[in-house]
C-alpha positions as CSV (number, residue, x, y, z in Angstrom):
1,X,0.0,0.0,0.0
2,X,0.8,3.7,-0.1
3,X,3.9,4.0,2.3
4,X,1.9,6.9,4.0
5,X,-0.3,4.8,5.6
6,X,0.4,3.5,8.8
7,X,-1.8,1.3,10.9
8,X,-4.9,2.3,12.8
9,X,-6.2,-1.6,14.5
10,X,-5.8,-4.6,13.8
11,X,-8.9,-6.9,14.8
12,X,-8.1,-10.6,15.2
13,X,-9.3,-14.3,15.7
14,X,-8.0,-17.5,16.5
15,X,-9.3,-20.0,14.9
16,X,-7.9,-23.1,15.8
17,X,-4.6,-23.5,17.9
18,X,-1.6,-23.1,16.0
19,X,1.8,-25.5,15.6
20,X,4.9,-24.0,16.6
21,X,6.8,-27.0,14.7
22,X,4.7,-26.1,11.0
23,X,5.4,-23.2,8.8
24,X,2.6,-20.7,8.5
25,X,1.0,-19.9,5.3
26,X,-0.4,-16.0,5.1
27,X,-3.2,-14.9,2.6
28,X,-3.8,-11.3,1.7
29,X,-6.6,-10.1,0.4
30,X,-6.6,-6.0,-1.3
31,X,-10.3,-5.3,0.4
32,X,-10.3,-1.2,0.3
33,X,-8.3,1.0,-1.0
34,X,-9.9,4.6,-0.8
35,X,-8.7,7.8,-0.7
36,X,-8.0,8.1,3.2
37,X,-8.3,4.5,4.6
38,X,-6.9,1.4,3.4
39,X,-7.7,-2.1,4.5
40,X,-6.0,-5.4,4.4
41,X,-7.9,-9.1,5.5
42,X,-5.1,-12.0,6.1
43,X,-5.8,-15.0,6.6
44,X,-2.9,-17.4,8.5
45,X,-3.1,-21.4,7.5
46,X,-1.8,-24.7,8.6
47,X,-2.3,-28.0,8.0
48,X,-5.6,-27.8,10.3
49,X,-6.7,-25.4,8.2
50,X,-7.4,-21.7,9.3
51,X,-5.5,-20.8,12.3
52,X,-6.3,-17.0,12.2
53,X,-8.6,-14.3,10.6
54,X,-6.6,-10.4,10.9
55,X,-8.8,-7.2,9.7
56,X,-5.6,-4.6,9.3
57,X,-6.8,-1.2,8.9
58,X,-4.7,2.0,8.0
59,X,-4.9,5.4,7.3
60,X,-2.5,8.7,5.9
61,X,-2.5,10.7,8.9
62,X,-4.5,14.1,9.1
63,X,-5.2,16.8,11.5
64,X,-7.7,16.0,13.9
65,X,-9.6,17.4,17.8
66,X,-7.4,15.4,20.5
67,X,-8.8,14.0,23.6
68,X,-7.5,11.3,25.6
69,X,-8.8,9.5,28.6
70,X,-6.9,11.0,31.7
71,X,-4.0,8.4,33.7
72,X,-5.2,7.1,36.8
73,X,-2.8,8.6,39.2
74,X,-0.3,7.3,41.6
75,X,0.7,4.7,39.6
76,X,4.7,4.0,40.1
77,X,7.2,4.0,37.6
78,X,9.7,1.1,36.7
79,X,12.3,2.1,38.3
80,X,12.7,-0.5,41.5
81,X,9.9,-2.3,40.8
82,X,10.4,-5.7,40.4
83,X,11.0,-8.0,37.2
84,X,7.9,-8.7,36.0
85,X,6.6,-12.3,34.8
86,X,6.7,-11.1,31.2
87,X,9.8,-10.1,30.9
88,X,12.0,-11.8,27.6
89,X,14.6,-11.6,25.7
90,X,13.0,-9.0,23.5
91,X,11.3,-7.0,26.2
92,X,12.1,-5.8,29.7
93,X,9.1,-6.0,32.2
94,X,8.6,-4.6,35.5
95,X,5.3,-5.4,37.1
96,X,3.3,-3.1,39.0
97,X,1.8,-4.8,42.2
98,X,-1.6,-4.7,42.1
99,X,-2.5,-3.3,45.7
100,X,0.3,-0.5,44.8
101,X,-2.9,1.4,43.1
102,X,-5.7,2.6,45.1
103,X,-8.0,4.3,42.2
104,X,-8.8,3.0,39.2
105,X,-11.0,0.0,38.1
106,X,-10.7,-2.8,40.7
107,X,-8.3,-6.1,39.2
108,X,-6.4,-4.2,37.0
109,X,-3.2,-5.7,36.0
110,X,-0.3,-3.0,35.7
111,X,2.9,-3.2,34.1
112,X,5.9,-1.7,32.3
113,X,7.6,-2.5,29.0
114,X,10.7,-1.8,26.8
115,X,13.0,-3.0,24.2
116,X,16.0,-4.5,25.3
117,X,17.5,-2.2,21.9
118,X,16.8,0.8,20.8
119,X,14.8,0.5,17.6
120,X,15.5,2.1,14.4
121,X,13.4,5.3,13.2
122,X,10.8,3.2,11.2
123,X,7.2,4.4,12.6
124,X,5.5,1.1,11.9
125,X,8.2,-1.5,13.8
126,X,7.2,1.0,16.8
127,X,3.7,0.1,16.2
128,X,4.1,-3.3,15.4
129,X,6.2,-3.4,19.3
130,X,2.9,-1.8,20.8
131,X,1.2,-4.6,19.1
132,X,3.4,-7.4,20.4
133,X,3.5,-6.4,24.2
134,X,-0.3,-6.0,23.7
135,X,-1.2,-9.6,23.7
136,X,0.8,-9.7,27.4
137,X,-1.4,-9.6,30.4
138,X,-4.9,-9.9,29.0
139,X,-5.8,-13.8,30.0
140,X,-4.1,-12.8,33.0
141,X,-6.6,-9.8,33.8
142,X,-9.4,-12.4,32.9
143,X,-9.4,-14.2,35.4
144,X,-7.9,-12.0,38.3
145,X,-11.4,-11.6,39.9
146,X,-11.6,-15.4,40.0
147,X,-9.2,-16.3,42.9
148,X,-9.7,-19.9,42.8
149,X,-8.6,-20.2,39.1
150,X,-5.0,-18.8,40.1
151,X,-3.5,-22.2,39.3
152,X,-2.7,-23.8,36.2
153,X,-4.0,-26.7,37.2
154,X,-7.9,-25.6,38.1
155,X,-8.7,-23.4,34.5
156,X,-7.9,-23.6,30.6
157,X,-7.4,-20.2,29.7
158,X,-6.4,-18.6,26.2
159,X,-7.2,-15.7,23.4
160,X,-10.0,-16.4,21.5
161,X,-10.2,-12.9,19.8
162,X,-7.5,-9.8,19.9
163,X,-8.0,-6.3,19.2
164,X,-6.0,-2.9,19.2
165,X,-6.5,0.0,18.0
166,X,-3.5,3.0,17.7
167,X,-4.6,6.4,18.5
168,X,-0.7,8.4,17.9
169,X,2.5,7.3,16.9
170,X,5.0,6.1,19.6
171,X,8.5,5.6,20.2
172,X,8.4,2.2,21.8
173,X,12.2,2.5,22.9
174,X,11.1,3.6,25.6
175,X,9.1,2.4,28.8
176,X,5.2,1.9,28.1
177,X,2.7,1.2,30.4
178,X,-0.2,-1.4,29.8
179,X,-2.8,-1.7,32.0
180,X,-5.6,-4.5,31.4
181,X,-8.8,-4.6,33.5
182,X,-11.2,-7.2,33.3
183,X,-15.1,-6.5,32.1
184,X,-17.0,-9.4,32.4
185,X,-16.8,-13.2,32.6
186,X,-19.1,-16.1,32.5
187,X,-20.4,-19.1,30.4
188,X,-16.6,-20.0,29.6
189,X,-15.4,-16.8,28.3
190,X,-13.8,-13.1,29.6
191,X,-13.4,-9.8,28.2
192,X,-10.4,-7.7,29.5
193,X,-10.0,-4.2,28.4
194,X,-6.5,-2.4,28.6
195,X,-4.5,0.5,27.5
196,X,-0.7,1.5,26.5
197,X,0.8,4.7,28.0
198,X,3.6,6.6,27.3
199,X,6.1,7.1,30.5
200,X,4.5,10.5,30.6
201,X,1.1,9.4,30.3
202,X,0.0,9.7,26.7
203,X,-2.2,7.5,25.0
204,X,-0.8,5.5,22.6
205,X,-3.2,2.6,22.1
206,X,-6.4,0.7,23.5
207,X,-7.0,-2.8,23.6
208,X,-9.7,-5.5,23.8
209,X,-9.4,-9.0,24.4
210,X,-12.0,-12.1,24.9
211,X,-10.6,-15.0,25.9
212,X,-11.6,-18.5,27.3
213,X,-11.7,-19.2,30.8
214,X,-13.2,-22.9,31.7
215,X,-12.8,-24.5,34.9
216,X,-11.1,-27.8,34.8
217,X,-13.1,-30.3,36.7
């Protein structure tokens, strides 16, 4: 597409579970290409079949009336907190204890992200960061109300569907904030709802998440 377009959300669902061992096979398909707004549908195969279903979605950037949702205050930086449960060879991670937060939506999960190397000035790698630590933390928020489900053992729990959408460009080298809060559960599925700050608060992207959560017997 036009290299002035950059993405906007990305809406997706899992079909089936994928194989790590098995090469994945992605489809493209040209669905809109209009004067503002372009969008892309990809489909990712396997042997199963359909794995995944992704509705990409970009735009040239324009002027616009900014607003943003404030930051709940109080929340401590990453600096000596602890290293948090995501943390990877691609990512650092500092998690923010949960009780450390006294406003804000109750069961919100809290924590801090950023490349272990800087990344080069290329908008949509930044982006496509944002969209990788996204998926960490949701599942998790799921089922924080739900105390008994804590262990492995007691609960099968994993993303059905994955959405995010970008509200401003980012520099993802350095530390972001995602925050995931749960919305609802019941008849075997959650919904948790999150954002990604900037260390100084901006907005940089909201997310959405349903995934399952059954109780093992």
């Amino acid at each position: 597409m036009d290299p002035d377009r950059h993405a906007i959300a990305l809406h997706a669902s899992f079909v089936v579970a994928g194989t790590p061992e098995e090469h994945v096979r992605y489809g493209v398909e040209r669905t809109r290409d209009g004067s503002s707004f372009t969008t892309r549908r990809v489909t990712a195969s396997q042997g199963a079949g359909t794995v995944l279903v992704l509705t990409a979605d970009f735009q040239r950037d324009e002027p616009g009336a900014d607003y943003e949702l404030p930051v709940v205050p109080g929340i401590p930086g990453p600096e000596g907190l602890a290293t948090g449960r995501y943390d990877n060879p691609l990512l650092e991670s500092r998690d923010v204890p949960v009780d450390a937060v006294t406003g804000g939506l109750p069961h919100t999960r809290r924590a801090w992200f950023r490349v272990r190397a800087p990344l080069p000035l290329e908008p949509d790698l930044h982006l496509q960061t944002v969209a990788y630590l996204s998926d960490f933390g949701a599942t998790r928020a799921v089922r924080e109300p739900h105390a008994h489900l804590a262990d492995d053992a007691r609960r099968i729990s994993m993303s059905l569907d994955h959405s995010i959408w970008f509200h401003r460009p980012v520099d993802a080298s350095g530390w972001l904030l995602s925050e995931m809060t749960p919305i609802a559960s019941g008849r075997g599925r959650g919904l948790a709802i999150g954002s990604v700050r900037t260390e100084d608060g901006r907005l940089v992207a909201t997310i959405a998440q349903e995934a399952l959560l059954r109780e093992r017997p």
